[in-house]
Biopython code that builds the backbone (N, CA, C, O; Angstrom):
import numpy as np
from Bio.PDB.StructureBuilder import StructureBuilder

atoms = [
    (1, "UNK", "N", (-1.563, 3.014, 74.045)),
    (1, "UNK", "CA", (-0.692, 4.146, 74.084)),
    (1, "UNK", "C", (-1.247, 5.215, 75.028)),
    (1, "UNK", "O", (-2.437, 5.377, 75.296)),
    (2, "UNK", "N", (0.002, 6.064, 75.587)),
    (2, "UNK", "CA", (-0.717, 7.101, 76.159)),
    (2, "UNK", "C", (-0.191, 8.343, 75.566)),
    (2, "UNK", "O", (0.792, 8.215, 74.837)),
    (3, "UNK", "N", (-0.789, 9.803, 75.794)),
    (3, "UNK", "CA", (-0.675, 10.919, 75.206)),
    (3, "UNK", "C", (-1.285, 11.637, 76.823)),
    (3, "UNK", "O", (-2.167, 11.461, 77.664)),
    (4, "UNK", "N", (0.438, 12.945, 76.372)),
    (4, "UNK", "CA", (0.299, 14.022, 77.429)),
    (4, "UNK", "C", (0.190, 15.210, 76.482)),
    (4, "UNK", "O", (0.850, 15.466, 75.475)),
    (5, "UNK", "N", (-0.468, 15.645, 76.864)),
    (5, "UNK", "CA", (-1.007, 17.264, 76.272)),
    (5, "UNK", "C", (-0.318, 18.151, 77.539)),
    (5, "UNK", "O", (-0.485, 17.712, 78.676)),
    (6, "UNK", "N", (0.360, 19.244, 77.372)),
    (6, "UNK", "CA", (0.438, 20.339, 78.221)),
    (6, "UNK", "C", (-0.420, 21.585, 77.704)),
    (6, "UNK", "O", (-0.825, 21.659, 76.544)),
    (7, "UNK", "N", (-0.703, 22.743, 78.866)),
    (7, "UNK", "CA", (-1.219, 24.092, 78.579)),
    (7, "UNK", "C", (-1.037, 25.004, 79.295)),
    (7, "UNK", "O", (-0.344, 24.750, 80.280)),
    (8, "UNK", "N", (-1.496, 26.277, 79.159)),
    (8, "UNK", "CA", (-1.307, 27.357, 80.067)),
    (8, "UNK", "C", (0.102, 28.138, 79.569)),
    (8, "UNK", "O", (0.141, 29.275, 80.039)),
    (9, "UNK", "N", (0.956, 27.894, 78.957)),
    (9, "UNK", "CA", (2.015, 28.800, 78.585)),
    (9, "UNK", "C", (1.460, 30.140, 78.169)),
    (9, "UNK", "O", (0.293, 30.508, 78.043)),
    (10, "UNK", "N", (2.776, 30.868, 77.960)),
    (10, "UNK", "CA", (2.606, 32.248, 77.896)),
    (10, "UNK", "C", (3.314, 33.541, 77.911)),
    (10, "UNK", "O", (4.078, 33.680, 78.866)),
    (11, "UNK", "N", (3.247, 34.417, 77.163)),
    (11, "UNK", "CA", (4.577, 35.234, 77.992)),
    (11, "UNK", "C", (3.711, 35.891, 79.375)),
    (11, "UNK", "O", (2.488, 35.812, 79.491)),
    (12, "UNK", "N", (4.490, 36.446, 80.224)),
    (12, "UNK", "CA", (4.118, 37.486, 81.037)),
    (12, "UNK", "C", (5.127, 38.071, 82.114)),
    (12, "UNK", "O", (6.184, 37.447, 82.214)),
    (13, "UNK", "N", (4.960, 39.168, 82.926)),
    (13, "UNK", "CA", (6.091, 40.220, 83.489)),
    (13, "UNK", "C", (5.920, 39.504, 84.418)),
    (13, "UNK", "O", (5.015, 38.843, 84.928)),
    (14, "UNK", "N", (7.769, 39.926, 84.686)),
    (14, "UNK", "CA", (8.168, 39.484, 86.055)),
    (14, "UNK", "C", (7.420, 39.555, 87.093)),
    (14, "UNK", "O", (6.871, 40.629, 87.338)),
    (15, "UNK", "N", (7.182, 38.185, 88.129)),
    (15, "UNK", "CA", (6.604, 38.888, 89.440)),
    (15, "UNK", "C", (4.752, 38.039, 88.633)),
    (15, "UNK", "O", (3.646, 38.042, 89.173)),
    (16, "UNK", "N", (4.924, 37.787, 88.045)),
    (16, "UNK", "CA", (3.346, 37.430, 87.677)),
    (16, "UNK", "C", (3.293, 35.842, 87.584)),
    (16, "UNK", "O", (4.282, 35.152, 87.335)),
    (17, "UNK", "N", (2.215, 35.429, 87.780)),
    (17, "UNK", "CA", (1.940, 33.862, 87.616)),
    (17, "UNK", "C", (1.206, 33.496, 85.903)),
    (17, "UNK", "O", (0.661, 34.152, 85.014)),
    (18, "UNK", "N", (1.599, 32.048, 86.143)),
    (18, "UNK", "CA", (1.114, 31.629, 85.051)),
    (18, "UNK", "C", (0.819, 29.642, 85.710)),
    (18, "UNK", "O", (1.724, 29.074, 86.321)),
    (19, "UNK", "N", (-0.501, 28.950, 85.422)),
    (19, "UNK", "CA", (-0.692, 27.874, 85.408)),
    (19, "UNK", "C", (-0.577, 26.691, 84.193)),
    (19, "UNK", "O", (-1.215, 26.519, 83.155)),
    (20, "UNK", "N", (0.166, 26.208, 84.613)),
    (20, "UNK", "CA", (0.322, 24.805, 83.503)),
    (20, "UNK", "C", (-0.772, 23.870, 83.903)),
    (20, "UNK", "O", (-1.392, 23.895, 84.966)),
    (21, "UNK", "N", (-0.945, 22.934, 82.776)),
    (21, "UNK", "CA", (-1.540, 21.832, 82.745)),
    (21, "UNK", "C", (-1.216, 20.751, 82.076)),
    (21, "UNK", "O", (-1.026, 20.851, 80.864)),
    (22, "UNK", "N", (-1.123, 19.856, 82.543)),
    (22, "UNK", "CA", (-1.025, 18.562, 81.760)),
    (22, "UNK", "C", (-2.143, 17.267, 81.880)),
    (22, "UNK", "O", (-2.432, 16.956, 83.035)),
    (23, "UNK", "N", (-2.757, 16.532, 80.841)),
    (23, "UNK", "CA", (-3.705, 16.275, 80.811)),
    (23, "UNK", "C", (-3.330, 15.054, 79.815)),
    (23, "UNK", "O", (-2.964, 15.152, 78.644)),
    (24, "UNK", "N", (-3.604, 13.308, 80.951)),
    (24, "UNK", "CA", (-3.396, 12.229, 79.951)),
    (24, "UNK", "C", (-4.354, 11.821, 79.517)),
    (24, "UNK", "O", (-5.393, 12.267, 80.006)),
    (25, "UNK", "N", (-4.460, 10.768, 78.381)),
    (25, "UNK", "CA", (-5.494, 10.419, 78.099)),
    (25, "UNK", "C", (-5.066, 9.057, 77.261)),
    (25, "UNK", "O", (-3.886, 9.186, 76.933)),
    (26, "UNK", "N", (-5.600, 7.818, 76.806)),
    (26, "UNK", "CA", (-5.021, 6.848, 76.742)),
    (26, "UNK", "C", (-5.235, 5.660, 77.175)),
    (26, "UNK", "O", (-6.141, 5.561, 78.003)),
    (27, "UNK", "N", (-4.560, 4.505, 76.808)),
    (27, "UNK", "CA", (-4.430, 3.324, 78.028)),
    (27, "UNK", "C", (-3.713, 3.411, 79.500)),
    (27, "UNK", "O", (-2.602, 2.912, 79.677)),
    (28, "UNK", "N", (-4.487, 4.133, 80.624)),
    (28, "UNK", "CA", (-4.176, 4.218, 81.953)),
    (28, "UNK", "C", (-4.802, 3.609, 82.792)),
    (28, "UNK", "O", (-5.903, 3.999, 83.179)),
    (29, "UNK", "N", (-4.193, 2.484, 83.257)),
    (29, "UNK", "CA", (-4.278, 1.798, 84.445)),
    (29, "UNK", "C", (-4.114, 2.244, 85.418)),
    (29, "UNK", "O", (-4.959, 2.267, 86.313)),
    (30, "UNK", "N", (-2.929, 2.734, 85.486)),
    (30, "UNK", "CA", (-2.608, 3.819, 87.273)),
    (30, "UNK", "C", (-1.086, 4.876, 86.325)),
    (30, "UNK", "O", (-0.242, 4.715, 85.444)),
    (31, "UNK", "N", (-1.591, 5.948, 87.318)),
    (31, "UNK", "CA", (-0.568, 6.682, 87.393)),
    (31, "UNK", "C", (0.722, 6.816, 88.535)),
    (31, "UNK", "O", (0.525, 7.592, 89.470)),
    (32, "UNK", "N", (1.891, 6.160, 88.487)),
    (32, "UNK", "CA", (2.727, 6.160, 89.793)),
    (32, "UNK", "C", (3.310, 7.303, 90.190)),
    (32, "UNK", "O", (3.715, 7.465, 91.341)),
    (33, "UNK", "N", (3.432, 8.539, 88.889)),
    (33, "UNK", "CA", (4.088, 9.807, 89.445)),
    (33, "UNK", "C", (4.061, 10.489, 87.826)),
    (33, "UNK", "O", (4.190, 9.974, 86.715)),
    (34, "UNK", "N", (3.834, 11.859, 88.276)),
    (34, "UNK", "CA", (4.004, 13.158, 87.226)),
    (34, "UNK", "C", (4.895, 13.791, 87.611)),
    (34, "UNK", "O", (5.338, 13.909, 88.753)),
    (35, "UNK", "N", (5.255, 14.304, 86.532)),
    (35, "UNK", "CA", (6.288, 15.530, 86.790)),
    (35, "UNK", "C", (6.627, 16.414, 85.867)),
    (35, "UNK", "O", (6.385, 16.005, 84.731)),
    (36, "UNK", "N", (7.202, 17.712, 85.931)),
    (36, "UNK", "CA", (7.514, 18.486, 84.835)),
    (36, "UNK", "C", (9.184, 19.013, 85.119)),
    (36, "UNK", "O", (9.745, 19.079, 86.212)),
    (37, "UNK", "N", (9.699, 19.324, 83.891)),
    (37, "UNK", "CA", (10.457, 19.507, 83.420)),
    (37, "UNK", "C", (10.430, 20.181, 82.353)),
    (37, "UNK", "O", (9.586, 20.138, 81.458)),
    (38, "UNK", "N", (12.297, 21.459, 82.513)),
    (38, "UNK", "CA", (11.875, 22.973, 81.210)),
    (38, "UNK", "C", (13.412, 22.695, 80.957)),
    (38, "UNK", "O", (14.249, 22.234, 81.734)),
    (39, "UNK", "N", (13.532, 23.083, 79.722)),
    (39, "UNK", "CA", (14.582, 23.537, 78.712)),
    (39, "UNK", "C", (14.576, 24.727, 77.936)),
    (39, "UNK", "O", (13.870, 25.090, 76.995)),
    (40, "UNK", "N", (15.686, 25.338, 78.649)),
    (40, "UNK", "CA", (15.889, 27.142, 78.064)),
    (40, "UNK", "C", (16.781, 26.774, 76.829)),
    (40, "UNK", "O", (17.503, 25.778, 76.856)),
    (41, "UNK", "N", (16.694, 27.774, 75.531)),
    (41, "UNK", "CA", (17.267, 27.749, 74.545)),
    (41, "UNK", "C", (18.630, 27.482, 75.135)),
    (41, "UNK", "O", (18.996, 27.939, 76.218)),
    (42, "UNK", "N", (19.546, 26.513, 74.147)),
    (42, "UNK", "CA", (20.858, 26.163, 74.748)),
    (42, "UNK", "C", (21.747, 25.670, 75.746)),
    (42, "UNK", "O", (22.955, 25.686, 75.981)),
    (43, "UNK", "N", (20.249, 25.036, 76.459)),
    (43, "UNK", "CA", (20.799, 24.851, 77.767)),
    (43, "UNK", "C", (20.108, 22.961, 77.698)),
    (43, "UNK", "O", (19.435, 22.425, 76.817)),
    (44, "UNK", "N", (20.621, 22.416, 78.964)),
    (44, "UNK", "CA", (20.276, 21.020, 78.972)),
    (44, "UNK", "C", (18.857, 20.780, 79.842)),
    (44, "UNK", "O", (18.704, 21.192, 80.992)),
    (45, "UNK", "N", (18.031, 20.169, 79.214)),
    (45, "UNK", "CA", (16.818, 19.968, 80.205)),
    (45, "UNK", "C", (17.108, 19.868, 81.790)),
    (45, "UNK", "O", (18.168, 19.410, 82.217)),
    (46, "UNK", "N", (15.694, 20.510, 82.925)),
    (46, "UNK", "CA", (16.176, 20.343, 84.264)),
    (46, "UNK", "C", (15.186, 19.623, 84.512)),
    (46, "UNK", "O", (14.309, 19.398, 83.678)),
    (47, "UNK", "N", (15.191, 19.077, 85.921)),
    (47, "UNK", "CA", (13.728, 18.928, 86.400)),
    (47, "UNK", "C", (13.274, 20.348, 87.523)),
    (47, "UNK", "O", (13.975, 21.154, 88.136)),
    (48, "UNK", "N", (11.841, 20.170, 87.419)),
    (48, "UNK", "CA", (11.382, 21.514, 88.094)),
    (48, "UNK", "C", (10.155, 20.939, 89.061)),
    (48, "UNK", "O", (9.629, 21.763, 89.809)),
    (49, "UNK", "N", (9.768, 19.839, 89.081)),
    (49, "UNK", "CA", (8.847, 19.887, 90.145)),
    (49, "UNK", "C", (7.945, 17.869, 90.232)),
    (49, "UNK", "O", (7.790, 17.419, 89.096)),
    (50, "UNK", "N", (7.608, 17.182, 91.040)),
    (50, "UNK", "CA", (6.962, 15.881, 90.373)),
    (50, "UNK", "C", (6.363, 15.228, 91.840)),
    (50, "UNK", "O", (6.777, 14.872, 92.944)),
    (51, "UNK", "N", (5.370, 15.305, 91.231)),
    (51, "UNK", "CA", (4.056, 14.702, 92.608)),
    (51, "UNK", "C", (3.838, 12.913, 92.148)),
    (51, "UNK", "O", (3.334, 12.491, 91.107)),
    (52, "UNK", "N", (4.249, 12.322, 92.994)),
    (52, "UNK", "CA", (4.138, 10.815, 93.187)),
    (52, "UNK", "C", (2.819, 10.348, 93.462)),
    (52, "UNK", "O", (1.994, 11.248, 93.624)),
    (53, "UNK", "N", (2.449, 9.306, 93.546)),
    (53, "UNK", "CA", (0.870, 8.417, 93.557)),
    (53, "UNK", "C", (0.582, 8.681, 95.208)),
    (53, "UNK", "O", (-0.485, 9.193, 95.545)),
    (54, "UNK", "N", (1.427, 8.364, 96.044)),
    (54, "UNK", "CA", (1.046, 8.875, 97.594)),
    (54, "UNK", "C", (0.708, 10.323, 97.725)),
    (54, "UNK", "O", (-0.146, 10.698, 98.529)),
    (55, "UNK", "N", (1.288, 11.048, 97.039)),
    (55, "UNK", "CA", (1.167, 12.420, 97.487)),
    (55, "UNK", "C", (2.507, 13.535, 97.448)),
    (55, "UNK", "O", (2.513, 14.756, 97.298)),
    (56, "UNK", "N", (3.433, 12.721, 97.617)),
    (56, "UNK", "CA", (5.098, 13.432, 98.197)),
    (56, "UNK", "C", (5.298, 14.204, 96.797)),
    (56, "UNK", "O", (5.063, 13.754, 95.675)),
    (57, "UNK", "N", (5.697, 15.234, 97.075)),
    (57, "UNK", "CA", (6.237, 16.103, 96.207)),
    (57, "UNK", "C", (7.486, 16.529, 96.045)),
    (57, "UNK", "O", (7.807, 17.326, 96.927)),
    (58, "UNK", "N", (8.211, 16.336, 95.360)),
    (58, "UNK", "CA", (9.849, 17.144, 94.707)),
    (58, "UNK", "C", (9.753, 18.567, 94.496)),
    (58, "UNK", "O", (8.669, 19.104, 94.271)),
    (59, "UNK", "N", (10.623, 19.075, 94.547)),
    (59, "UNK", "CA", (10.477, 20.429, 93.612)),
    (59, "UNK", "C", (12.324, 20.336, 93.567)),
    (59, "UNK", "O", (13.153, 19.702, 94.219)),
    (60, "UNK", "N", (12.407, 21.440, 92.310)),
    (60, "UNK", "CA", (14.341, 21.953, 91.822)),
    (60, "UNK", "C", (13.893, 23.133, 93.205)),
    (60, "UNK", "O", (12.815, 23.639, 93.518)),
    (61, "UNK", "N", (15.211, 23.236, 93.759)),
    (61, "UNK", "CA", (15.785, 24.650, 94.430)),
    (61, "UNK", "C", (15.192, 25.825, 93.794)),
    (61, "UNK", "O", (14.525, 26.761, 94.235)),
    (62, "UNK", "N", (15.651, 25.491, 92.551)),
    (62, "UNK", "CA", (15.614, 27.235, 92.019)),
    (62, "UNK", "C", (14.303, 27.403, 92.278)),
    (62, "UNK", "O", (14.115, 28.561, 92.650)),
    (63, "UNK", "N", (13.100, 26.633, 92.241)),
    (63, "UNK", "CA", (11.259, 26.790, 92.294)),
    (63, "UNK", "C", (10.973, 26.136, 93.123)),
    (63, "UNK", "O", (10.299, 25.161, 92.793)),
    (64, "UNK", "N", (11.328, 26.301, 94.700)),
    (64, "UNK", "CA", (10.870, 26.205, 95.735)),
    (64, "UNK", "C", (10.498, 27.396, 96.346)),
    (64, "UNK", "O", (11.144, 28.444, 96.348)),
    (65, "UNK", "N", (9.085, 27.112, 97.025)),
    (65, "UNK", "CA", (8.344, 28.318, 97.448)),
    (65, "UNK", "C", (7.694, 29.108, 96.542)),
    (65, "UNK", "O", (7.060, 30.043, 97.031)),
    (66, "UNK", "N", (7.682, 29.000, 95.492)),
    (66, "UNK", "CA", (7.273, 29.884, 94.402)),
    (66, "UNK", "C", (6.841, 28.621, 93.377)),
    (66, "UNK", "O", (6.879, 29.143, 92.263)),
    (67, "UNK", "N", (6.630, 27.860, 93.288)),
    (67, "UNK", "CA", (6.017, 26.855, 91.887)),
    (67, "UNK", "C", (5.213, 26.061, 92.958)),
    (67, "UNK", "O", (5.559, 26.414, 94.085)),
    (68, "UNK", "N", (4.386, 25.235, 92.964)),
    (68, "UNK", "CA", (3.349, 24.069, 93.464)),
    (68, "UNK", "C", (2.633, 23.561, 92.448)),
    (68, "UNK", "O", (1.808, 24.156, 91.754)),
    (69, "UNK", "N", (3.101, 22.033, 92.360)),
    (69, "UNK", "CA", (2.800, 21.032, 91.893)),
    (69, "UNK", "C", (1.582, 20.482, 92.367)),
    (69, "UNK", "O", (1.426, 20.503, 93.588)),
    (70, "UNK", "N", (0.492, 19.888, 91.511)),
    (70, "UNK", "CA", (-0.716, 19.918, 92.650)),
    (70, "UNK", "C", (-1.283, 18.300, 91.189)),
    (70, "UNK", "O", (-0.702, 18.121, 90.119)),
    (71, "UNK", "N", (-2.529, 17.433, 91.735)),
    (71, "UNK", "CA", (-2.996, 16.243, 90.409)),
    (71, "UNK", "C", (-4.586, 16.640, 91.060)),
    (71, "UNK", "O", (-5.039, 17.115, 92.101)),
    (72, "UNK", "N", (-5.156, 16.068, 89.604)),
    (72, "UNK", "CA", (-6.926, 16.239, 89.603)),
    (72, "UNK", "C", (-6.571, 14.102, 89.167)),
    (72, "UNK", "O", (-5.951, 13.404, 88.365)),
    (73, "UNK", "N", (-7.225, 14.007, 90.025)),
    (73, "UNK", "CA", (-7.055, 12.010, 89.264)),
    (73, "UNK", "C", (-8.411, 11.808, 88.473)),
    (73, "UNK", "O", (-8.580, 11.150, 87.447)),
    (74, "UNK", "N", (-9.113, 12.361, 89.027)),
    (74, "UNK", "CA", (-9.867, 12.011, 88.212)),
    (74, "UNK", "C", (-10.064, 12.596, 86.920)),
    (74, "UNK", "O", (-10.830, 12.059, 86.121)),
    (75, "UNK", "N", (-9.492, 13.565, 86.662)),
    (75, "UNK", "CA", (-9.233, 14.066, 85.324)),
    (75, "UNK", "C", (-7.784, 13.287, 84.634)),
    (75, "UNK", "O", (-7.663, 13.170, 83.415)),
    (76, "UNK", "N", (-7.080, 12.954, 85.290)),
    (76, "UNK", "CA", (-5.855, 12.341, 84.812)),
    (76, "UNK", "C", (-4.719, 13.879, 84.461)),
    (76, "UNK", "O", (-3.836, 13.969, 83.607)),
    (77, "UNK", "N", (-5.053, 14.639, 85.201)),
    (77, "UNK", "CA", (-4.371, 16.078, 84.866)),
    (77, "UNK", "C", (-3.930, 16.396, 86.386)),
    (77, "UNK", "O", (-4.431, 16.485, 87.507)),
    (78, "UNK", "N", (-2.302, 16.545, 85.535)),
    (78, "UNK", "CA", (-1.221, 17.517, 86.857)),
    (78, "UNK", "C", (-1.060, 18.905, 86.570)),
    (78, "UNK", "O", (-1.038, 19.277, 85.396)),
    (79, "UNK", "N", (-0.964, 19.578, 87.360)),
    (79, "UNK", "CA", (-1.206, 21.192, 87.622)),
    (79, "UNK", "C", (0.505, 21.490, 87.846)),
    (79, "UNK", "O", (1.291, 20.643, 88.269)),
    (80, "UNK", "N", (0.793, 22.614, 87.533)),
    (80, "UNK", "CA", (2.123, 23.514, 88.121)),
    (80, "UNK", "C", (1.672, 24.888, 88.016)),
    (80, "UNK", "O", (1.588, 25.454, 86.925)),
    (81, "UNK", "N", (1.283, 25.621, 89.479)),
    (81, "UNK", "CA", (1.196, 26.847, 89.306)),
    (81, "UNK", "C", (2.352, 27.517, 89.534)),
    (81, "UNK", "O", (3.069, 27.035, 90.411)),
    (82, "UNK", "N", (2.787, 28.646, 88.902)),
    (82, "UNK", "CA", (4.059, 29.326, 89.146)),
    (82, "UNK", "C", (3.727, 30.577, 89.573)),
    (82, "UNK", "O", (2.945, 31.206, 88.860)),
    (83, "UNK", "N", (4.185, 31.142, 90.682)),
    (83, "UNK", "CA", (4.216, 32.468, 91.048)),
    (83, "UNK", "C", (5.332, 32.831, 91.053)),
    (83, "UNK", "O", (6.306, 32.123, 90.798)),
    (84, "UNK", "N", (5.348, 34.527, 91.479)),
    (84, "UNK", "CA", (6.390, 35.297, 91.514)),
    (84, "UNK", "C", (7.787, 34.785, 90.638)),
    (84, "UNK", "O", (8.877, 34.463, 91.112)),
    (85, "UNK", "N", (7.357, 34.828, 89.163)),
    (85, "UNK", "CA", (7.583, 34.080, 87.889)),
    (85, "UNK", "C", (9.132, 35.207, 87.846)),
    (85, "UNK", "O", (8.921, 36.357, 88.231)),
    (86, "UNK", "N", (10.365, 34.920, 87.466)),
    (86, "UNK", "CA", (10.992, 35.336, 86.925)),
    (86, "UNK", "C", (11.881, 34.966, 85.520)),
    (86, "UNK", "O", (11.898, 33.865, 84.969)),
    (87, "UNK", "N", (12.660, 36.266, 85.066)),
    (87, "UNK", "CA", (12.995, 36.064, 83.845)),
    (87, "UNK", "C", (13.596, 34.592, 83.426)),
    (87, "UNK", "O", (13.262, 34.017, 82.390)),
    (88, "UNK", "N", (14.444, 34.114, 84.292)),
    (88, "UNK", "CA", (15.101, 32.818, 84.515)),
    (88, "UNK", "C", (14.369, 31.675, 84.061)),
    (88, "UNK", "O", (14.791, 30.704, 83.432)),
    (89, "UNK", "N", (13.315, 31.904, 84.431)),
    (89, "UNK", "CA", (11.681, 30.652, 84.530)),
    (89, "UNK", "C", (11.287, 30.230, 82.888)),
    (89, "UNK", "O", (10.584, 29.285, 82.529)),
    (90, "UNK", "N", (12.198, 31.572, 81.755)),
    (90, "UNK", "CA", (11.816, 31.074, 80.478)),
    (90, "UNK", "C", (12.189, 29.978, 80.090)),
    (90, "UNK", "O", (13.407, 29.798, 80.076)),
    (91, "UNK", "N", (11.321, 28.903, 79.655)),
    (91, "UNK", "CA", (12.101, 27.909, 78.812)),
    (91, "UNK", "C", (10.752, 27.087, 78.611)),
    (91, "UNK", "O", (9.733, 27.151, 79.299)),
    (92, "UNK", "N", (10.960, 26.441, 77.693)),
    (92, "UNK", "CA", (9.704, 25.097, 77.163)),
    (92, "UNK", "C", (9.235, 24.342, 77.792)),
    (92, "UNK", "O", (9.834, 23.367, 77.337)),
    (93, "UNK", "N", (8.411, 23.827, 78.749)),
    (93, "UNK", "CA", (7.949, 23.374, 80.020)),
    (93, "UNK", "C", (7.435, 22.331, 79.266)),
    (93, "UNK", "O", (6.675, 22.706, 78.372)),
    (94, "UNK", "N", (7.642, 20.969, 79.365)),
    (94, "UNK", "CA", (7.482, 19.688, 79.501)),
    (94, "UNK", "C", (6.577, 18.377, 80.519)),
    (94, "UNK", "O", (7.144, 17.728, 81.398)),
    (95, "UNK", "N", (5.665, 18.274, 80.288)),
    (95, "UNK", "CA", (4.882, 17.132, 81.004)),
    (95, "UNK", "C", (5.788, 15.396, 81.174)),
    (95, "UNK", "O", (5.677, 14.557, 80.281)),
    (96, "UNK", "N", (6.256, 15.253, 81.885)),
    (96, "UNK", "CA", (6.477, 13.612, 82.369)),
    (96, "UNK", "C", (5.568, 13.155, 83.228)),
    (96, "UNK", "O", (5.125, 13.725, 84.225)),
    (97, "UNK", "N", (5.211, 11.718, 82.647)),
    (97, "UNK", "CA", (4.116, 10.966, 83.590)),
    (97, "UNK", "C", (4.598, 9.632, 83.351)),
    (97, "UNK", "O", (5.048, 9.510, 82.212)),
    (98, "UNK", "N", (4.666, 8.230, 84.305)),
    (98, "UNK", "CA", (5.310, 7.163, 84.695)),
    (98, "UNK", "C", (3.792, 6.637, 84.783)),
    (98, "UNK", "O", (3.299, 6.389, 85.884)),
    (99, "UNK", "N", (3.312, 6.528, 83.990)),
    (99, "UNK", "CA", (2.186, 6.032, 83.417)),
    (99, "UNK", "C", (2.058, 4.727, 82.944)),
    (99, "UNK", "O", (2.702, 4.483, 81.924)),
    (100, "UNK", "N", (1.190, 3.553, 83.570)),
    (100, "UNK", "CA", (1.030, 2.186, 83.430)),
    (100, "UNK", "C", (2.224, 1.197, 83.146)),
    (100, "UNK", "O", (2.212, 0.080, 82.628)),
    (101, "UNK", "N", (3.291, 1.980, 83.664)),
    (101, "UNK", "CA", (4.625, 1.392, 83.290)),
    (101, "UNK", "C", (5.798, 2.357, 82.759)),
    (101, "UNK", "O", (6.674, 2.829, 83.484)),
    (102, "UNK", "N", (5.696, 2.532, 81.634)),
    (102, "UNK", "CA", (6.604, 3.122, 80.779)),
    (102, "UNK", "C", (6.718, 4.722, 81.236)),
    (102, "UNK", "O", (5.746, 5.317, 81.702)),
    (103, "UNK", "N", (7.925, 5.300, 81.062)),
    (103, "UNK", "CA", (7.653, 6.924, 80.608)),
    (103, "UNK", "C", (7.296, 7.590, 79.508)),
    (103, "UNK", "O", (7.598, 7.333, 78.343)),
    (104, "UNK", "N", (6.608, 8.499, 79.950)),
    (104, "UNK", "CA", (5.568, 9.591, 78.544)),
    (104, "UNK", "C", (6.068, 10.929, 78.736)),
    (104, "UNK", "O", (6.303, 11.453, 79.825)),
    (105, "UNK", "N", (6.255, 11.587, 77.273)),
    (105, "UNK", "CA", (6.370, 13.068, 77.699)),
    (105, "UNK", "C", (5.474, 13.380, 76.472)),
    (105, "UNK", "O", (5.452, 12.824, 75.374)),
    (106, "UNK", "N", (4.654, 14.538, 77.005)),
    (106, "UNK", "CA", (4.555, 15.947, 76.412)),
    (106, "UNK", "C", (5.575, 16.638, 75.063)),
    (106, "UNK", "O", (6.752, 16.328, 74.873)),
    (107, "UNK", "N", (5.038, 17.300, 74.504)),
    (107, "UNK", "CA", (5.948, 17.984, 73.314)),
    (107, "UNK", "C", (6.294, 19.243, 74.130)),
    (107, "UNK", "O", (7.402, 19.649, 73.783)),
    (108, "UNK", "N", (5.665, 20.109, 75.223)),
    (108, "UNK", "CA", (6.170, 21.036, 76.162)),
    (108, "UNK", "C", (5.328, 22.186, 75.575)),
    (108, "UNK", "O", (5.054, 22.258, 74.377)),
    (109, "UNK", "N", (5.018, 22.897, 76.311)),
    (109, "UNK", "CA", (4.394, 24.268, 76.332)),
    (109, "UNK", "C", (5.647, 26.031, 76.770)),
    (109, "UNK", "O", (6.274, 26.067, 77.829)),
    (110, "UNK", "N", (5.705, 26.934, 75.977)),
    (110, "UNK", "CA", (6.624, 27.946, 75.632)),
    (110, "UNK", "C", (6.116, 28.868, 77.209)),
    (110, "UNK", "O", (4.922, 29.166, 77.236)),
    (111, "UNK", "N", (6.893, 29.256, 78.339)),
    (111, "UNK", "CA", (6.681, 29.986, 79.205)),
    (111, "UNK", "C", (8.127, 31.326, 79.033)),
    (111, "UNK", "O", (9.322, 31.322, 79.330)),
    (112, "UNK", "N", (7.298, 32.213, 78.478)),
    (112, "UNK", "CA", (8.004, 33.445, 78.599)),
    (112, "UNK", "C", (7.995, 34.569, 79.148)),
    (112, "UNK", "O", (7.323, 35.422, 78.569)),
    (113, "UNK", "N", (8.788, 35.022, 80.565)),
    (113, "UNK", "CA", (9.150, 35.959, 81.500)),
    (113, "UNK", "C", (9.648, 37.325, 80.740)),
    (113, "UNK", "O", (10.495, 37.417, 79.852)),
    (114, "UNK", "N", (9.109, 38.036, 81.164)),
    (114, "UNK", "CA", (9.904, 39.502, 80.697)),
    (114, "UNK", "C", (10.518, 39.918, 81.932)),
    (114, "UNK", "O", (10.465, 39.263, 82.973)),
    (115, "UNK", "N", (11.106, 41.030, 81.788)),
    (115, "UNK", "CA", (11.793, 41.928, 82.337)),
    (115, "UNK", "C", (10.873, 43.331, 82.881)),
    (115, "UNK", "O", (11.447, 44.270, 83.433)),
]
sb = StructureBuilder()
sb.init_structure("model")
sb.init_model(0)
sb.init_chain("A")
sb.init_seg("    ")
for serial, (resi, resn, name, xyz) in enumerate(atoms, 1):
    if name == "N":
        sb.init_residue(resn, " ", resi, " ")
    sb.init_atom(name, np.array(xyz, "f"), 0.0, 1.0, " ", f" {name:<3s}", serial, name[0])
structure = sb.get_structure()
C-alpha cells in the first residue's frame, strides 16, 4: 500500500504565501506523476497544478504564475508553493500521486485566505 500525507496549510492574508507538502511513503517502485488538487466548500473538486516523472509541469489558469509545483525524489515529497495567495485560493488542498500503478490521494490539508 501506499500513503500520502499532505502539510503546510493554514489561514493567512491576502497577497501572502503559504507551502504545501506532500510526502509518500509505502510500497514505491516509481513515481510517474504528482499532483494536487482543492475543493472549496460546495463546489466540485479542480485540478491546480501536477509535475510528471520527466519533469513537465501542468498548472489550472486560475494558478499560473503565482503557484509552482516543484518534487524532492528522494524524499518521495511534492512541493506547491503558493504566492500572492488570494481569497479564491480557499479550499482543502489534496495530494494525488500515480504511484507504482494505481492512483493515491491524500485526505487534503485546509488553506485559508482572508481578506
Amino acid at each position: 500500500q501506499v500513503q500520502l500525507v499532505e502539510s503546510g496549510g493554514g489561514l493567512v492574508q491576502a497577497g501572502g504565501s503559504l507551502r504545501l507538502s506532500c510526502a509518500a511513503s509505502g510500497s514505491i517502485f516509481s513515481i510517474n506523476a504528482m499532483g494536487w488538487y482543492r475543493q472549496a466548500p460546495g463546489k466540485q473538486r479542480e485540478f491546480v497544478a501536477r509535475i510528471h516523472s520527466g519533469g513537465n509541469t501542468n498548472y489550472a489558469d486560475s494558478v499560473k504564475g503565482r503557484f509552482t509545483i516543484s518534487r524532492d525524489n528522494a524524499k518521495n515529497t511534492v512541493y506547491l508553493q503558493m504566492n500572492s495567495l488570494k481569497p479564491e485560493d480557499t479550499a482543502v488542498y489534496y495530494c494525488n500521486g500515480q504511484i507504482s500503478g494505481p492512483d493515491y490521494w491524500g485526505r487534503g490539508t485546509q488553506v485559508t485566505v482572508s481578506s
